[in-house]
N, CA and C atoms as a LAMMPS dump frame, in Angstrom:
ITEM: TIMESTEP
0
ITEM: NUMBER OF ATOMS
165
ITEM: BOX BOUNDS ff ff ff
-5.0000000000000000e+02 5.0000000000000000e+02
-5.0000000000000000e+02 5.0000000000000000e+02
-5.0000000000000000e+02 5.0000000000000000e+02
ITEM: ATOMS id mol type element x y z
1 1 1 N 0.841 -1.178 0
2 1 2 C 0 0 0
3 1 3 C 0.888 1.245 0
4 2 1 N 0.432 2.014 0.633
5 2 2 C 1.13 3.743 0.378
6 2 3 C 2.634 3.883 1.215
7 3 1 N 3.231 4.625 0.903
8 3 2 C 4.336 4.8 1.911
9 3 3 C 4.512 5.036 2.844
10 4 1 N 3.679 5.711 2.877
11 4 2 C 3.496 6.466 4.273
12 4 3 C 3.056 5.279 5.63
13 5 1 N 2.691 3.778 4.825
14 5 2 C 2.646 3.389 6.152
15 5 3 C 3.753 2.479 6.958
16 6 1 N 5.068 3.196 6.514
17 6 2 C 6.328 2.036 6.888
18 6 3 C 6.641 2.96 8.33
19 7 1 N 6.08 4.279 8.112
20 7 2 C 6.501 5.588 9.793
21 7 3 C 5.363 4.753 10.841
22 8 1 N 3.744 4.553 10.363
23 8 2 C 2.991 3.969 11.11
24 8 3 C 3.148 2.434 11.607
25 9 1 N 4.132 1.325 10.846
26 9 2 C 4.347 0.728 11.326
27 9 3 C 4.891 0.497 12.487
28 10 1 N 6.455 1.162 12.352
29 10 2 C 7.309 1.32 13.359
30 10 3 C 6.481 1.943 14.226
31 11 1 N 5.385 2.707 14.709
32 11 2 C 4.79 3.248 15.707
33 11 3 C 4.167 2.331 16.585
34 12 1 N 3.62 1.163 15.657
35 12 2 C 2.791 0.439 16.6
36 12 3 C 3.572 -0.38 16.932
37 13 1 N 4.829 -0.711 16.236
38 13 2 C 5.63 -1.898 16.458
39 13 3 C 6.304 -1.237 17.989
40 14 1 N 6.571 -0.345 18.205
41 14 2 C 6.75 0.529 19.255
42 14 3 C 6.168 0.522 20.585
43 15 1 N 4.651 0.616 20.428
44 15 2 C 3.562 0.371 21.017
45 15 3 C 3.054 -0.924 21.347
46 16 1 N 3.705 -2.016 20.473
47 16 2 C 3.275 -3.411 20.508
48 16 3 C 1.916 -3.458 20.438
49 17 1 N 1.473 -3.143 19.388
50 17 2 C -0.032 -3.334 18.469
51 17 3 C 0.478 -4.297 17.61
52 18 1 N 0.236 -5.424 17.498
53 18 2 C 0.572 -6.576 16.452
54 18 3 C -0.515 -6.905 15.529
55 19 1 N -2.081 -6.456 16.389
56 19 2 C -3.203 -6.994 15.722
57 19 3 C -3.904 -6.157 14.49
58 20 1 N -3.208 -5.684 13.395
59 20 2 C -3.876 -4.779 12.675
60 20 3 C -3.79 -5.235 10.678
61 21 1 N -4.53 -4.728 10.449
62 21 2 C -4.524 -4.946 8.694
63 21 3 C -4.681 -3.916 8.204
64 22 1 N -3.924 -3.76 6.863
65 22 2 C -4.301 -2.372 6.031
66 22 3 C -4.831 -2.895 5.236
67 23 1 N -5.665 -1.974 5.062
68 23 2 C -6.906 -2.401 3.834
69 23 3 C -7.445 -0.694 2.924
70 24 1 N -7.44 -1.344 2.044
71 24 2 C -7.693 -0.27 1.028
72 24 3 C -9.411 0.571 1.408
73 25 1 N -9.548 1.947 1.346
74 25 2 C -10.474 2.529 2.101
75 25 3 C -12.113 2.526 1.103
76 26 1 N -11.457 1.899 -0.218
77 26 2 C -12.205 2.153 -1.378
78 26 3 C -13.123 0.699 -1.281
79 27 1 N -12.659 -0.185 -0.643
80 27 2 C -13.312 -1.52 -0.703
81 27 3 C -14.356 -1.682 0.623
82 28 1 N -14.42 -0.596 1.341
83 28 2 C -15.502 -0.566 2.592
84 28 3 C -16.853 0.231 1.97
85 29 1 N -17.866 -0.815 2.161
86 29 2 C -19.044 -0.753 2.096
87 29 3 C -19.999 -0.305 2.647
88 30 1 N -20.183 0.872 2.608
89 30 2 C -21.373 1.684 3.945
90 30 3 C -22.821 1.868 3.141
91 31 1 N -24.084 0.856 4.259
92 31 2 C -24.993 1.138 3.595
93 31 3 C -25.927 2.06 3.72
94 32 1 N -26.713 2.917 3.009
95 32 2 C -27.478 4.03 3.232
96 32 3 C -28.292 4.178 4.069
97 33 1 N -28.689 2.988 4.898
98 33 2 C -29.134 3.241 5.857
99 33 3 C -28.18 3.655 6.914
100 34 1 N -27.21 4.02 6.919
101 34 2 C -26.074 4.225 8.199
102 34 3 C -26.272 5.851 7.704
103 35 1 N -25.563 6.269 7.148
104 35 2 C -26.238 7.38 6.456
105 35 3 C -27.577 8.192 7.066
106 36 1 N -28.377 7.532 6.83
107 36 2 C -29.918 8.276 7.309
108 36 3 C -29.852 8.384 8.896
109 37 1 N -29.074 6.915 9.626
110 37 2 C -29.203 6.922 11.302
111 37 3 C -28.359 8.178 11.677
112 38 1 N -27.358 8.804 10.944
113 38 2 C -26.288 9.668 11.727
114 38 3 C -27.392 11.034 11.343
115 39 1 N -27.877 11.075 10.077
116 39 2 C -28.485 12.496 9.629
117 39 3 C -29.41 12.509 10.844
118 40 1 N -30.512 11.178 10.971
119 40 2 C -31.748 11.817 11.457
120 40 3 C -31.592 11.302 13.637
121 41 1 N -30.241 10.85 13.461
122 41 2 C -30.599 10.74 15.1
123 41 3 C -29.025 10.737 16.086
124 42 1 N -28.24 11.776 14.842
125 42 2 C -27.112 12.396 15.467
126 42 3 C -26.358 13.641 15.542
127 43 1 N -26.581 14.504 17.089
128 43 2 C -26.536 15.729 16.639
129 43 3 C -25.587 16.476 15.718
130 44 1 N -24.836 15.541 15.659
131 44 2 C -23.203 15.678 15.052
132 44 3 C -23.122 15.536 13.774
133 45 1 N -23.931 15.297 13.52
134 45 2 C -23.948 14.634 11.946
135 45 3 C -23.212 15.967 10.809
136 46 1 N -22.472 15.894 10.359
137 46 2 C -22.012 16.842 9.547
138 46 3 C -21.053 17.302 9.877
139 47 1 N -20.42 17.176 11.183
140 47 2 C -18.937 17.784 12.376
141 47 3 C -18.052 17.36 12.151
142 48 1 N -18.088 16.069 12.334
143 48 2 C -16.447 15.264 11.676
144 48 3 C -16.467 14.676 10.699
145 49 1 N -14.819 14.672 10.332
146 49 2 C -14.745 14.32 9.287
147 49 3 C -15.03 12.823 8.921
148 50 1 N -15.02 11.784 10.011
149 50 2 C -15.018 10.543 10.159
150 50 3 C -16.418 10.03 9.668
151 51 1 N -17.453 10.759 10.06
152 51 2 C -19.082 11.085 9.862
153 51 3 C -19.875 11.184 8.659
154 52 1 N -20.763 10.624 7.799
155 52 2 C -21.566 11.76 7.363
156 52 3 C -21.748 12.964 7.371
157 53 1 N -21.922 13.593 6.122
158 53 2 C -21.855 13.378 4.858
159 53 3 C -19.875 13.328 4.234
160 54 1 N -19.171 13.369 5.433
161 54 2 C -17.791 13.596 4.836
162 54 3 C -16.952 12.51 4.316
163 55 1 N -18.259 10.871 4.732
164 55 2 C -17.433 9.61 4.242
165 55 3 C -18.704 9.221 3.376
């Protein structure tokens, strides 16, 4: 994957996080109903970037 994750390795290898996978962000599947639960029953909805509508 990208380069950038040989600095994040050594971090966790650091940390002793052993349990992790990189996975490409394009192959995660969010269905529209997740979507509608954050719009219609989270006040946040629109705040982060992690959130609806920004993923």
């Amino acid at each position: 994957m990208a380069s950038g994750h040989a600095a994040l390795d050594e971090l966790f290898q650091t940390k002793d996080y052993t349990d992790y996978k990189w996975i490409n962000p394009k192959e995660i599947i969010v269905s529209q109903w997740a979507r509608m639960k954050c719009m219609f029953g989270c006040g946040e909805y629109g705040n982060n970037a992690s959130c609806p509508p920004n993923v």
